[in-house]
C-alpha positions as YAML, in Angstrom:
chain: A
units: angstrom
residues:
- id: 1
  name: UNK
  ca: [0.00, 0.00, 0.00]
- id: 2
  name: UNK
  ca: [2.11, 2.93, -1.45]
- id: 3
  name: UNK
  ca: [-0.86, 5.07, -2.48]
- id: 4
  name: UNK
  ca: [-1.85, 7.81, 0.36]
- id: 5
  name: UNK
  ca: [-5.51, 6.86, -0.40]
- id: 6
  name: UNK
  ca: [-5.10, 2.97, 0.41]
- id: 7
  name: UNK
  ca: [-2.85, 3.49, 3.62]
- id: 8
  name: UNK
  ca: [-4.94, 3.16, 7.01]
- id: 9
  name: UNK
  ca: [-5.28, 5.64, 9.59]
- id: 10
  name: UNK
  ca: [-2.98, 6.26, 11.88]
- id: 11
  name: UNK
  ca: [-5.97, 7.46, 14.33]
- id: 12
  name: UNK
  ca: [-3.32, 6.86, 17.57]
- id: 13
  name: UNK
  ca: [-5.78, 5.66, 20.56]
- id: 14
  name: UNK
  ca: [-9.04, 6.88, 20.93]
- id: 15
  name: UNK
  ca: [-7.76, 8.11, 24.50]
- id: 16
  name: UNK
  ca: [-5.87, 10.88, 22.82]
- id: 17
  name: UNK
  ca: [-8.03, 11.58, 19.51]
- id: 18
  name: UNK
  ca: [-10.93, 12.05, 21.71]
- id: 19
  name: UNK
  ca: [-9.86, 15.08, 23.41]
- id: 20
  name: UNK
  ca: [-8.61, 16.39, 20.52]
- id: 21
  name: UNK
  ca: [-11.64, 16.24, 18.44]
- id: 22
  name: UNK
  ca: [-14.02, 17.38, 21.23]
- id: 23
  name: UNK
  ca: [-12.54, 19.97, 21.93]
- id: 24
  name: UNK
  ca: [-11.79, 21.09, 18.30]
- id: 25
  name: UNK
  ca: [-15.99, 20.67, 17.66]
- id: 26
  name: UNK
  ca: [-16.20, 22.80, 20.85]
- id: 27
  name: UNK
  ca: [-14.44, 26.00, 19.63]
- id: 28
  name: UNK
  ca: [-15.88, 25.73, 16.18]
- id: 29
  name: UNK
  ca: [-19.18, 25.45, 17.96]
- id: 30
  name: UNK
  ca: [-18.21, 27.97, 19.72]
- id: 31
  name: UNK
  ca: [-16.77, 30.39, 17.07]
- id: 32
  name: UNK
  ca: [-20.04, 29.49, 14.80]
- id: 33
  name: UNK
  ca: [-17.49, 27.70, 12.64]
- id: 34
  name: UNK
  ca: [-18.25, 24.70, 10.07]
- id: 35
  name: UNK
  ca: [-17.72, 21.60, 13.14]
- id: 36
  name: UNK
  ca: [-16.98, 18.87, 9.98]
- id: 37
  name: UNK
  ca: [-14.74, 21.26, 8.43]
- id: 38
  name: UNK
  ca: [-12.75, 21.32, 11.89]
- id: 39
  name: UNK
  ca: [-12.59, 17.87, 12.57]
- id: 40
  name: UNK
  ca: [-11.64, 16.83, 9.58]
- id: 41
  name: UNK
  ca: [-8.61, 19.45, 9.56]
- id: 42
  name: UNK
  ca: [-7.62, 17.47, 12.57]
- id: 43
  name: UNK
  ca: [-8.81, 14.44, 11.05]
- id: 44
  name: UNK
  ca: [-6.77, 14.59, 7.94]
- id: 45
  name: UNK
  ca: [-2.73, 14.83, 9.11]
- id: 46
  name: UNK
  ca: [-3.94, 11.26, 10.23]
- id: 47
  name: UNK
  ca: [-5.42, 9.68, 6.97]
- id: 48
  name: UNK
  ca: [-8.93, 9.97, 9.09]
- id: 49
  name: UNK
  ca: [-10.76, 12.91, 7.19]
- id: 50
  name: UNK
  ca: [-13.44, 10.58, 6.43]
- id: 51
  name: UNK
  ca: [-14.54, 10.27, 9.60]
- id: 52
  name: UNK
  ca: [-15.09, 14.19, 10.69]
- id: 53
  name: UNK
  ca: [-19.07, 13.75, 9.95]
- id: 54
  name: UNK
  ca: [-18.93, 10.44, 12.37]
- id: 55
  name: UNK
  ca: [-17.55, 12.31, 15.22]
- id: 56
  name: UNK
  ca: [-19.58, 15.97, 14.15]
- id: 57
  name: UNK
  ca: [-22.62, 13.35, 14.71]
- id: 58
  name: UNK
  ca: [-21.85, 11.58, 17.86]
- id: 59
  name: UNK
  ca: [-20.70, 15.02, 19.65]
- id: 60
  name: UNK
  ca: [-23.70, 16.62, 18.40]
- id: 61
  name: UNK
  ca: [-25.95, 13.86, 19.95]
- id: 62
  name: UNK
  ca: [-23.91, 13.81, 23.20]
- id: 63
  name: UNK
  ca: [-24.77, 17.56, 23.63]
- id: 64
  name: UNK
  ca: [-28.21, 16.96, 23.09]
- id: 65
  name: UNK
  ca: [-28.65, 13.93, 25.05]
- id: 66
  name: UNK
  ca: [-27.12, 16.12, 27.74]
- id: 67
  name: UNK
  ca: [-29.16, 18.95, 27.48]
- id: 68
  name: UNK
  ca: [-26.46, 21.62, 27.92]
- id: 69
  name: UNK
  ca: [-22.92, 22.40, 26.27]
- id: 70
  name: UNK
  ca: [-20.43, 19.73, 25.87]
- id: 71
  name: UNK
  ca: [-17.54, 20.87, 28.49]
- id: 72
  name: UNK
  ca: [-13.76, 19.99, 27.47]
- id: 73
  name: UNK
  ca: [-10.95, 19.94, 29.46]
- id: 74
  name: UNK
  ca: [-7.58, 21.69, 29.53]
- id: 75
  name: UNK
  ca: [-4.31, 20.40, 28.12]
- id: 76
  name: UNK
  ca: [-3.83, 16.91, 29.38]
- id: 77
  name: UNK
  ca: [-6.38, 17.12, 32.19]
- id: 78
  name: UNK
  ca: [-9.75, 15.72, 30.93]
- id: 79
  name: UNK
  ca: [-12.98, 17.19, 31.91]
- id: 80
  name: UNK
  ca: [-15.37, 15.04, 33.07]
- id: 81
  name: UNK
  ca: [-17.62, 14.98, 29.93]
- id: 82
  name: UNK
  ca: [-14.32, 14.08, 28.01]
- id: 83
  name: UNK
  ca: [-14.28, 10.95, 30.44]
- id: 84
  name: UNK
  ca: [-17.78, 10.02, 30.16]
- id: 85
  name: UNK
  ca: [-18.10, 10.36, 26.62]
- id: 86
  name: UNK
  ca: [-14.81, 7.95, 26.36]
- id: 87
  name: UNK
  ca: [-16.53, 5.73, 29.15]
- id: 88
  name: UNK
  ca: [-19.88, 5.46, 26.75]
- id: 89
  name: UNK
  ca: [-17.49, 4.70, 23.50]
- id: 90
  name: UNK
  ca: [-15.67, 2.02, 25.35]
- id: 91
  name: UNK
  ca: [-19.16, 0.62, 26.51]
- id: 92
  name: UNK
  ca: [-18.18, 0.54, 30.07]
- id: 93
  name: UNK
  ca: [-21.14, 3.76, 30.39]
- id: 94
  name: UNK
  ca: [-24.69, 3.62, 28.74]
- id: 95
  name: UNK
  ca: [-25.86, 6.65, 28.27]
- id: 96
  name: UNK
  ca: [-29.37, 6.89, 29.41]
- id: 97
  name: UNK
  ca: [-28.06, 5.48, 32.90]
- id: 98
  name: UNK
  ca: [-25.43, 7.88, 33.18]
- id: 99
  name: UNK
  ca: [-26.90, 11.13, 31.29]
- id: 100
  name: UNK
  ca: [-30.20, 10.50, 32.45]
- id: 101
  name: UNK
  ca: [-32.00, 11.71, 29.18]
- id: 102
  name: UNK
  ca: [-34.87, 10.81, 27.85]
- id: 103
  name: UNK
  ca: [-35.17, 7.62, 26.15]
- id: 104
  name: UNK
  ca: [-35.84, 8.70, 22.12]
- id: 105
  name: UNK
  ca: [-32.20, 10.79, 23.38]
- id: 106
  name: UNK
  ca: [-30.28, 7.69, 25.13]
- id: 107
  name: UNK
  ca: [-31.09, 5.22, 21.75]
- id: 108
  name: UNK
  ca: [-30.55, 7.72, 19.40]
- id: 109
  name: UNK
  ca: [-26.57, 8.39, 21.15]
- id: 110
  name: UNK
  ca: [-26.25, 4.93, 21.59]
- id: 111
  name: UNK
  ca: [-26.88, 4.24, 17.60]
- id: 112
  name: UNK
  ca: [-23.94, 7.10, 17.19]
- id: 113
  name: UNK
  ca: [-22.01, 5.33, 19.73]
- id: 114
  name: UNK
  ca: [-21.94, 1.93, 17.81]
- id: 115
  name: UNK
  ca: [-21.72, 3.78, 14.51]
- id: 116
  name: UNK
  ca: [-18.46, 5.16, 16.19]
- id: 117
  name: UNK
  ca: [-17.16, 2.31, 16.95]
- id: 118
  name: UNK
  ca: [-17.91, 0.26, 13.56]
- id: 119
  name: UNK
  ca: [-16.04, 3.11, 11.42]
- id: 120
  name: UNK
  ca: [-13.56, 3.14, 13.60]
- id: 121
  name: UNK
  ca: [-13.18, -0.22, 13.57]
- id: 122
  name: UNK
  ca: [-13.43, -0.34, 9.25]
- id: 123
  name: UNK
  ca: [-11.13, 2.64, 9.16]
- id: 124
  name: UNK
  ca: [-8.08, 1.15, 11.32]
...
């Protein structure tokens, strides 16, 4: 696999990219800036571009499922959204138990969350 197009991702762990990307969707939230275009500008350096509108999604539905703004951390300290959010992608959290959102909320992030994980999954 020579070709740029036909290489993997090199994602790193989800521990790390996590962060990263929330906090990138935050400020462009934030900002009233394009979120996909964001993410996938962090996305790309690491062959993963195609997956900006998979994480624009399951941030999106974690804010709503919350009912307030998604909080991100500071430099290497993660806030605790940052950890729940990796807690509910790892499956160790489901999130109508820990967000305590309504139901049509809960399914519809947990569909995101196994979407996640699937094009992760394809992708690496």
């Amino acid at each position: 696999m020579t070709n740029k197009a036909m290489r993997p991702p090199n994602l790193g762990r989800i521990e790390e990219l996590l962060p990263l990307l929330a906090r990138g969707w935050r400020a462009a939230r934030d900002q009233g800036a394009c979120t996909q275009q964001r993410l996938h500008r962090l996305l790309a350096p690491r062959d993963g571009g195609m997956l900006a509108p998979v994480f624009d999604s399951l941030m999106t539905l974690c804010e709503a499922a919350m009912g307030r703004r998604f909080a991100v951390g500071v430099a290497s300290r993660l806030s605790a959204d940052e950890r729940l959010l990796l807690g509910m992608l790892a499956g160790s959290q489901r999130p109508r138990a820990c967000l305590g959102c309504a139901e049509g909320a809960a399914k519809a992030l947990d569909c995101s969350l196994c979407s996640t994980r699937i094009m992760l999954a394809l992708a690496g």
